[in-house]
Steps between C-alpha positions, in 0.01 A plus 500: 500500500193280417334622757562886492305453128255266595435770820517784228202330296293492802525825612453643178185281463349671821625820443201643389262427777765543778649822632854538512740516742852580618698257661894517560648154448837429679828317386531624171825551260527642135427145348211548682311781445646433096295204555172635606549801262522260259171255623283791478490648857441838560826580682440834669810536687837322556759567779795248426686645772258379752369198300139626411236527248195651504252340326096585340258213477170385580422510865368222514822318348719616744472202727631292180832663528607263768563289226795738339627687829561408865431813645265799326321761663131658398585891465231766687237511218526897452877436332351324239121685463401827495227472780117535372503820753757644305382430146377875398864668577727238561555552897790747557653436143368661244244426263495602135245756586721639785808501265331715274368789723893496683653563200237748396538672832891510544531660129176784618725516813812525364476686134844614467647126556268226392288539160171339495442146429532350154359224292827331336222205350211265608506141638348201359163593657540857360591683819751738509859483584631827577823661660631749741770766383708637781735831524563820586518813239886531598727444182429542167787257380461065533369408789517082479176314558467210749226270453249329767274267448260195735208307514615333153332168712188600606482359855846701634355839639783565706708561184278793457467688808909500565474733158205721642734534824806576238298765342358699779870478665616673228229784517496608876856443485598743249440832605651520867539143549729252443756634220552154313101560385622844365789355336301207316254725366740760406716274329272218372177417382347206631183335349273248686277213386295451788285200374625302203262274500116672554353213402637246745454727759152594487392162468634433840290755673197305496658140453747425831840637310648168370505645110866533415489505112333735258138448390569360203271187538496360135719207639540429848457758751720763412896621361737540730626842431834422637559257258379641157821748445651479175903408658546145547121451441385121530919413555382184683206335705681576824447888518176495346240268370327418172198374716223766469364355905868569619574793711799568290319506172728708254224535219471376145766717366757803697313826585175273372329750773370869445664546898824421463487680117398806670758495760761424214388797262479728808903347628598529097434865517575645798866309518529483895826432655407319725158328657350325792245266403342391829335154610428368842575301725848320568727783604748502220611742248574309178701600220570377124514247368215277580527277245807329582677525776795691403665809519426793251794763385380724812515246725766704717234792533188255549668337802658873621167664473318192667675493771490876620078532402463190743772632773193570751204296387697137466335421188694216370637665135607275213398338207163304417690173456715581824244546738206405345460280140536583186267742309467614134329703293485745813469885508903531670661285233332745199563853680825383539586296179225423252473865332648715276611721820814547713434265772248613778659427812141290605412380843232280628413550843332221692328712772483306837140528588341270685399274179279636258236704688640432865518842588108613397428582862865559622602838494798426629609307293441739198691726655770225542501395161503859390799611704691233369479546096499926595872449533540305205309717277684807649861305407467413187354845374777682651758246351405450144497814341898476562486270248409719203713808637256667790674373801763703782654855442829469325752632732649782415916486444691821507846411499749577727199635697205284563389157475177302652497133461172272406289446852552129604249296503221717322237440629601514880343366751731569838858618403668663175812538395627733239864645386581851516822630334616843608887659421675624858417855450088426478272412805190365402169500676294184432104492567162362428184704318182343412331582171352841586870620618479479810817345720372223734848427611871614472715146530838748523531658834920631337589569170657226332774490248698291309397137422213389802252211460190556723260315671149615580309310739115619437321633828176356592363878442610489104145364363511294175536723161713634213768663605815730365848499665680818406879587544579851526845621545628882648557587110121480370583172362176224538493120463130276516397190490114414487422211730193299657477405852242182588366416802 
């Protein structure tokens, strides 16, 4: 690879009085991309599946890369820039000014379900980090927190707005809407971090949107903020660098950064069970560990879960080293291993946006991106809290008389199927009520009795939402079973 290094010295040489740009460079493997990772390239984006990396460097380098790859492609330049027209509020993302007065808004909107921002700590430039608490005033007992966080790199505002379109969701939805919203906020409390990194991404208003890493400018340009987490910190040269220029740079010691101790202190005492920490822009959903590329104790649940939150949006789910390359000293790898916690069952989302700021003057394509990590969010709040003891209705057993079996698969997305034990001399009367108690369908047009297993094929006029399936037989007797249908 002589000439991948001797290309590296060049480029960085020029870097400073040439813009950068994004160029996808064909024909790539792992050994690859390990390579360039490895040579100093800023390696925005890899697609193994179809042989591609996307690349950063000087424009006016590009033309050298005929050297290294056959076949390369110059991306539009609004993927890899935040336009000059779009420099005061970040085009139809949203600016760290326009962060501030939604969240301010949506907690003066909605008092009773979303408290007023908070400043958790500051950044290395001394702005505030603050957080988003979200429930309802239902429940007085443990409701489990889920944590959100993005824009830990600076240049990856889609990470951001798929967790403003999260939030409001869950608002309008709750009262009238969609019942899932009502039964996240009734039964959880979910916190948001909307912009982990302040620093980064205020820079890149005024300066084209190319600053990844923190601000912290003693050496190099910057920490990478998703490599300065205290599990597996510095493990090798592979998932991070020592090289205070590199993209990766982990820092001169773990948590080295007031960002990432912030986030840690805030994680440490909250004790989520679970978290999305988004990034942009592959289309995958990534799950411990990144360090190695091997299984953790949970792997059973990682690849479960990662294949039902990516049922509808194709997002390729897996680990780092799987799909990607290896990466340590990440945010994942510590939520789920590195503290003195129960393991947080941590994703990393890889939002597909169009690059980094390809969607600034696509609408469309927020609403794309937004649509597809809505379902994700939506899944995972509605499945985790099973794991510490707030999931489904226990059904009710009264024997000889009554008995409702566990609603299969939970959540459903076009048929159920559920057991229902009855003796001879009960008929029981099977329906459907949503949360307020209303029936929206009976599935048994008889009584049944004795030993039945049913199958409920869902009716295009049954919307989305928590759901309860009650049994109720001629004696008084009930049977229910909470449930979640998806669409």
């Amino acid at each position: 690879m002589k000439v991948l290094i001797t290309l590296v010295s060049i480029i960085t040489f020029v870097s400073a009085v040439s813009a950068d740009r994004l160029v996808r460079v064909h024909g790539v493997t792992t050994g690859t991309v390990q390579q360039l990772l490895a040579d100093g390239y800023d390696v925005a984006d890899v697609n193994i599946r179809l042989g591609y990396a996307d690349l950063m460097i000087p424009e006016r380098e590009v033309d050298q890369l005929s050297l290294l790859f056959a076949d390369y492609e110059l991306l539009p330049r609004e993927w890899g820039e935040l336009l000059p027209e779009n420099a005061k509020n970040a085009g139809y993302y949203y600016s760290p000014e326009e962060n501030w007065l939604f969240w301010c808004e949506l907690a003066a909107s909605y008092t009773d379900l979303v408290d007023t921002p908070v400043t958790i700590g500051q950044s290395y430039q001394s702005r505030d980090i603050y957080m988003i608490k979200m429930t309802s005033p239902v429940g007085s007992g443990y409701k489990p927190p889920i944590y959100f966080s993005s824009l830990i790199h600076g240049r990856e505002p889609g990470s951001n707005i798929v967790l403003i379109d999260f939030a409001m969701w869950l608002t309008s939805n709750y009262d009238g809407g969609d019942t899932m919203a009502a039964w996240i906020l009734d039964n959880t409390t979910v916190y948001f971090v909307p912009i982990a990194n302040p620093d980064g991404y205020a820079y890149n208003m005024p300066n084209g949107g190319n600053q990844r890493k923190n601000m912290n400018w003693t050496e190099g340009d910057g920490v990478d903020l998703n490599r300065n987490w205290g599990y597996m910190w510095g493990y090798d040269d592979t998932g991070s660098s020592g090289d205070p220029w590199n993209q990766t740079y982990r820092g001169t010691e773990a948590f080295s950064e007031p960002e990432t101790q912030v986030q840690r202190d805030f994680i440490t005492a909250i004790q989520p069970i679970a978290a999305m920490n988004y990034h942009t822009y592959g289309g995958y959903l990534l799950y411990p560990w990144g360090y190695i590329n091997s299984p953790t104790p949970d792997q059973s649940t990682f690849e479960a879960w990662g294949s039902a939150m990516t049922a509808y949006n194709e997002y390729q789910p897996g680990r780092a080293g799987q799909i990607l390359y290896p990466v340590n000293g990440e945010q994942n790898d510590w939520c789920y291993g590195g503290n003195d916690m129960q393991g947080i069952l941590a994703f990393t989302p890889e939002v597909a946006d169009n690059s980094f700021w390809g969607s600034q003057n696509d609408t469309t394509e927020i609403v794309r991106i937004c649509d597809e990590c809505r379902y994700m969010n939506i899944w995972l709040c509605m499945n985790a809290p099973g794991f510490v003891g707030v999931g489904e209705d226990e059904g009710v057993s009264i024997e000889p008389v009554l008995s409702l079996g566990a609603v299969y698969p939970n959540p459903v997305v076009s048929s159920a199927v559920f057991t229902l034990t009855a003796p001879g001399s009960t008929g029981v009367k099977v329906a459907v009520y949503d949360t307020s108690g209303r029936v929206v369908y009976n599935i048994t047009g008889e009584m049944l009795s004795g030993e039945n297993t049913v199958i409920w094929n869902i009716t295009d006029d049954i919307a989305a939402g928590v759901y309860i399936l009650r049994a109720t037989d001629s004696n008084g007797f009930a049977a229910s079973r909470r449930f979640t249908i998806l669409k």
